[in-house]
C-alpha positions as CSV (number, residue, x, y, z in Angstrom):
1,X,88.3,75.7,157.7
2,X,88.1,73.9,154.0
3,X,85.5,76.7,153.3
4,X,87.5,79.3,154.6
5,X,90.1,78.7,152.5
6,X,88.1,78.1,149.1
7,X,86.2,81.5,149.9
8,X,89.8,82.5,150.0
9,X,90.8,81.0,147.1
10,X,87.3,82.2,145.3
11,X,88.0,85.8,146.1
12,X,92.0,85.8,145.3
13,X,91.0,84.1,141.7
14,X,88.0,86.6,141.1
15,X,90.6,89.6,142.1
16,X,92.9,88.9,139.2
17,X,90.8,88.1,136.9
18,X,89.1,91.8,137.4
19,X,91.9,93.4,137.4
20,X,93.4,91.8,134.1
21,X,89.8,92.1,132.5
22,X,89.6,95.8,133.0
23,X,89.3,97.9,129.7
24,X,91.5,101.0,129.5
25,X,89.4,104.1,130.1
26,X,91.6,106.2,127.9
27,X,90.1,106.0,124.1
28,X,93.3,107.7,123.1
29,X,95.5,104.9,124.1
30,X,99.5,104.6,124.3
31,X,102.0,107.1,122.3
32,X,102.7,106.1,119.1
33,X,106.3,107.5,118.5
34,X,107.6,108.1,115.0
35,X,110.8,108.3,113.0
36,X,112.4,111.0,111.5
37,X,110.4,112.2,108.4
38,X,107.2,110.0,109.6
39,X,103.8,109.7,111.1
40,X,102.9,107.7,113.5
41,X,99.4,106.8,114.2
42,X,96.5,104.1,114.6
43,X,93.1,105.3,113.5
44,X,90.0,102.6,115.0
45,X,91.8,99.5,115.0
46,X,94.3,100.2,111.7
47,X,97.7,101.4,113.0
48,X,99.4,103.1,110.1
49,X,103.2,104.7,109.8
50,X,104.9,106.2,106.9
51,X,106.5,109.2,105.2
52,X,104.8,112.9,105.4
53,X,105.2,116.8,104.4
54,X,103.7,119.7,105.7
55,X,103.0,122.7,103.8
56,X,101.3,126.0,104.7
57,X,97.9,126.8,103.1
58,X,96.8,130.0,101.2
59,X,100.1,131.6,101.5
60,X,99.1,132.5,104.6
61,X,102.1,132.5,108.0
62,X,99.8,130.7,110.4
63,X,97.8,127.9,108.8
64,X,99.8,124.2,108.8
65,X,98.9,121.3,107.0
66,X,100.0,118.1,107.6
67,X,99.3,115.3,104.6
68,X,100.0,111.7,105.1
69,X,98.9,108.7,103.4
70,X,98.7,105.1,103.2
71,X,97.1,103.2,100.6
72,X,93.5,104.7,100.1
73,X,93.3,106.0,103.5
74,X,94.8,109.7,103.9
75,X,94.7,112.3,107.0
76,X,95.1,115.9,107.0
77,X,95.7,117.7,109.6
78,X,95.6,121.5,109.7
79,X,96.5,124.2,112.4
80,X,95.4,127.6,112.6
81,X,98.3,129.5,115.0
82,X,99.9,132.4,115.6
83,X,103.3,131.2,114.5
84,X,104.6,130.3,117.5
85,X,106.3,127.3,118.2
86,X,105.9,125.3,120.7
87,X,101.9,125.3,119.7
88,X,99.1,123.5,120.7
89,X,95.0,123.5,120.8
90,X,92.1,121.3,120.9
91,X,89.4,120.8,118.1
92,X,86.4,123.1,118.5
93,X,83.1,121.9,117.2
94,X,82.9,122.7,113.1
95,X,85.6,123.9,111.2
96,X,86.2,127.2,112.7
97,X,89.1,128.2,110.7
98,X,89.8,130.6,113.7
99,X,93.5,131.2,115.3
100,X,94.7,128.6,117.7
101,X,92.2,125.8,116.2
102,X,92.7,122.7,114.2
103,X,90.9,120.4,112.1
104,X,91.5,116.6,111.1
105,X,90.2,115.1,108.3
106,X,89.9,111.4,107.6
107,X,89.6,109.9,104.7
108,X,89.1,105.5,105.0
109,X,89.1,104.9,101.3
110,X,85.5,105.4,101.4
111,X,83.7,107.6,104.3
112,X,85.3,111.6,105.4
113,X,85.6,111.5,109.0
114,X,86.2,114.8,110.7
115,X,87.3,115.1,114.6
116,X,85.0,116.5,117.0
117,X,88.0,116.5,120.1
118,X,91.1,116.1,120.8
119,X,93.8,118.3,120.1
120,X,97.4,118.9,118.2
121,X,100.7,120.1,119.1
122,X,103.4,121.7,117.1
123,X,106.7,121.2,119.4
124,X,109.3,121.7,117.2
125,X,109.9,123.3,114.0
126,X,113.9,123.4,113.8
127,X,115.4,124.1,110.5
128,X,111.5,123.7,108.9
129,X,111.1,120.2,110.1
130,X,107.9,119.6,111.8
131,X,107.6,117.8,115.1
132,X,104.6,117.7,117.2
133,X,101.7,115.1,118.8
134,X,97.9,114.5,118.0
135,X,95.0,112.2,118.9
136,X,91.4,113.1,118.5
137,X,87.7,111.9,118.1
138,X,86.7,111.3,114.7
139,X,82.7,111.5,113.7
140,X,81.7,110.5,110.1
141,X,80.6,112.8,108.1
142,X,76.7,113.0,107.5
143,X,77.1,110.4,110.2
144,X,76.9,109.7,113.7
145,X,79.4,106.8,113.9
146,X,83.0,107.6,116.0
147,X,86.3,106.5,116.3
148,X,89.7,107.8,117.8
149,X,92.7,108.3,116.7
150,X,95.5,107.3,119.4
151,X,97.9,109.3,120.8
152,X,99.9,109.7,117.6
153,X,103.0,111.5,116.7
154,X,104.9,113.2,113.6
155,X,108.6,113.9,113.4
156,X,110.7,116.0,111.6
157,X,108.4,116.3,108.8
158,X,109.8,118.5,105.6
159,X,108.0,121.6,104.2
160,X,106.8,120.8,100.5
């Protein structure tokens, strides 16, 4: 019976211990929600907040670009639509520059990363204020190191 019961107690203290060790199997990790006039986001393991603008590109109606920066590390994010709002799209492979595309760019204080996957939303864009999500796969550039960026989010961002 005493061995019973320490198998027992073996296979009780082995179950939590699995179940508390297990690693979350989604790279893009939680929602980071911002504030009005903000990004929210965590790039690797450096999660970052702040004030950002948006501006359109070229003069042209459908390309977005999204600048934000803190300290030497900067992100850009632009989005290739058809002007309609809500929008969304994943990253293709390459800069495509093609309608319903987008591109990150990454910028660490040293290295350009670019995102390989992942995808960006615009869901609001009430009296020119910018709301919307993104989270994405960054490679280095001439590189074949990766990391994500989290599920991130941007609020109410003004045009410049």
């Amino acid at each position: 019976m005493k061995n019973l019961m320490l198998l027992f107690v073996l296979f009780l203290g082995t179950s939590v211990v699995l179940s508390c060790d297990k690693d979350d199997d989604d790279p893009y990790g939680n929602n980071c929600e911002a504030t009005a006039g903000a990004i929210c986001t965590t790039v690797g393991s450096d999660a970052m907040s702040g004030p950002a603008i948006w501006r359109r590109i070229d003069g042209s109606p459908n390309r977005f670009r999204i600048d934000f920066q803190s300290g030497a590390k900067n992100i850009e994010i632009d989005m290739y639509s058809n002007d309609t709002i809500p929008y969304s799209n994943s990253f293709p492979a390459g800069d495509t520059r093609a309608a319903g595309t987008s591109v990150i760019t990454y910028f660490d204080g040293t290295d350009e990363w670019k995102a390989t996957e992942g995808d960006a939303s615009i869901d609001d864009r009430a009296n020119d204020l910018l709301t919307g999500r993104f989270q994405g796969k960054l490679t280095k550039v001439g590189g074949t190191e990766t990391m994500y960026i989290k599920a991130s989010s941007f609020k109410q961002l003004p045009k410049n």
